[in-house]
BADRENVEX-227073 format. One line per 2 residues: their letters; for each residue x negated, z, y negated of C-alpha. Coordinates in pm, 1 decimal. Layout:
BEGIN
A	X:Z:Y ~ ...
//
This chain:
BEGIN
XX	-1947.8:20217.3:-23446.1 ~ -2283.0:20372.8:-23460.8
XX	-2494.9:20389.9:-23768.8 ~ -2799.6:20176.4:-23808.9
XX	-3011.5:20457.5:-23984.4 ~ -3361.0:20334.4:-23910.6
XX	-3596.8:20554.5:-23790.9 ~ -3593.2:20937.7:-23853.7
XX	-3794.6:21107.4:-24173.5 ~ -3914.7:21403.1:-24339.9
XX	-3668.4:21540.4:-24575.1 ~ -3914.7:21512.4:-24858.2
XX	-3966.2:21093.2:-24734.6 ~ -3548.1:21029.7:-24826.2
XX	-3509.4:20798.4:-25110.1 ~ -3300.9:20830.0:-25402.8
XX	-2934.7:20695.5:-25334.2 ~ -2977.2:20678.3:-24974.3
XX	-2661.3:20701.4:-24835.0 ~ -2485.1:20985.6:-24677.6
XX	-2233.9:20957.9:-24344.1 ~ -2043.0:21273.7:-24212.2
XX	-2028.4:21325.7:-23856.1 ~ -1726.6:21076.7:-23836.0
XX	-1986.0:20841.9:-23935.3 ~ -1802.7:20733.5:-24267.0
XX	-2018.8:20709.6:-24547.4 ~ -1925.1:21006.3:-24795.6
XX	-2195.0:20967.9:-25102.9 ~ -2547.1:20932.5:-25199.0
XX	-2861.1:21112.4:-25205.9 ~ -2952.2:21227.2:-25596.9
XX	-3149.8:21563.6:-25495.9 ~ -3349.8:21696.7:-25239.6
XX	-3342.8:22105.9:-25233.3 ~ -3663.5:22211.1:-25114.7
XX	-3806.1:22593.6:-25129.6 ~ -4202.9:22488.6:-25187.8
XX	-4310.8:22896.0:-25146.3 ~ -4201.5:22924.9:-24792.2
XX	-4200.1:22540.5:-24729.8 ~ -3835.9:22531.0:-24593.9
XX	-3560.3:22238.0:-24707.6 ~ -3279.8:22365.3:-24870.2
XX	-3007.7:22125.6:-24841.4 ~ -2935.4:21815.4:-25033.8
XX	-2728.6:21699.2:-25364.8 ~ -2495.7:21411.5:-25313.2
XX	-2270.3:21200.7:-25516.8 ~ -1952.6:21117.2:-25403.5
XX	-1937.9:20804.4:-25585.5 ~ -1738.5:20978.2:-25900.9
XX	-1990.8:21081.6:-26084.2 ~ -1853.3:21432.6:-25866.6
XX	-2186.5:21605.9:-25719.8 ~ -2191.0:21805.7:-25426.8
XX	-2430.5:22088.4:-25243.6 ~ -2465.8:21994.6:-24857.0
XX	-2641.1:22324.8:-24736.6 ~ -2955.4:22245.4:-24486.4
XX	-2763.7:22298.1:-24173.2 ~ -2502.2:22056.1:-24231.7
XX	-2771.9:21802.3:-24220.4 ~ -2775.6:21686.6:-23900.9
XX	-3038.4:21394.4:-23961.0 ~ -3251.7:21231.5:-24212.8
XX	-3372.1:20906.8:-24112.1 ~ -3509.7:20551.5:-24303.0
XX	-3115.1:20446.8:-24438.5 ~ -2901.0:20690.4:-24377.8
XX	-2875.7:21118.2:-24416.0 ~ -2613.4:21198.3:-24146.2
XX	-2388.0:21531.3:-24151.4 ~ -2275.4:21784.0:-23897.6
XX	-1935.7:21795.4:-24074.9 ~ -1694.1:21550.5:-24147.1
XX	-1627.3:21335.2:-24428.4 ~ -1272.1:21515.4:-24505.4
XX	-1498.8:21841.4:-24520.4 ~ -1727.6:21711.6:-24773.0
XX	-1465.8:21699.5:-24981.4 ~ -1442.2:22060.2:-25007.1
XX	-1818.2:22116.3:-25056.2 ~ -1886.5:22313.7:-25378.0
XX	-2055.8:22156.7:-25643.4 ~ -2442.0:22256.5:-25722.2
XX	-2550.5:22544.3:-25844.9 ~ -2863.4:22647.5:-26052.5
XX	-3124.2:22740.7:-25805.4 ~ -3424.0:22670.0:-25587.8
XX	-3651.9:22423.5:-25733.8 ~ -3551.7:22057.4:-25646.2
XX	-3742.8:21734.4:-25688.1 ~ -3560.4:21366.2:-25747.7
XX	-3637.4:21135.0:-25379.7 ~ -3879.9:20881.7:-25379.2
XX	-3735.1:20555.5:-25556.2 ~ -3639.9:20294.0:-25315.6
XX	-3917.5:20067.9:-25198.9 ~ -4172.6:20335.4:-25265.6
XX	-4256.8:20434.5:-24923.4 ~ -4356.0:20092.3:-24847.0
XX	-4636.7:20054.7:-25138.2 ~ -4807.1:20310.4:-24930.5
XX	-4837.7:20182.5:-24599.1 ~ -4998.0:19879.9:-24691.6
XX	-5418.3:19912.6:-24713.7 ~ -5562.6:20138.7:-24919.6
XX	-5815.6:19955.3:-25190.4 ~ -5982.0:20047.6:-25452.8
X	-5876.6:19872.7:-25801.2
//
């Protein structure tokens, strides 16, 4: 089975509650943060839920690809499991709600 992500994206272009596939390509949570380090411009890693209500840190390299529908892992969906939970830190902001991407490719008119 392969994963019908869409096409790749910015980190900063992932939308709230996309979903989240280890390497094994089983799905393993949500998107609810995107860690970003605005001084030196760098992505941190993201916040996921694992459906529990649990939330867990995935560290920038275990992010193997962000893309349209889909934020794929380097590690495996039994290894998320033992990802630590978030901590206080670098500054964060919430992904673009669903559908909001769209509302800006269409023509730009003044109103």
């Amino acid at each position: 089975m392969t994963i019908d992500d869409g096409t790749a994206v910015h980190y900063t272009a992932v939308t709230l509650g996309t979903p989240v596939y280890g390497s094994d390509e089983v799905e393993v949570g949500k998107v609810t943060q995107v860690l970003d380090n605005y001084a030196e411009h760098i992505f941190d890693g993201l916040v996921i839920d694992l459906g529990s209500g649990d939330p867990r840190f995935v560290d920038a390299p275990e992010v193997a690809r962000t893309a349209e529908r889909g934020v794929t892992l380097t590690i495996s969906s039994a290894e998320v499991a033992e990802l630590p939970p978030p901590e206080d830190g670098p500054p964060t902001f919430a992904p673009a709600p669903k559908g909001f991407l769209s509302k800006l490719r269409g023509p730009w008119r003044k109103q």
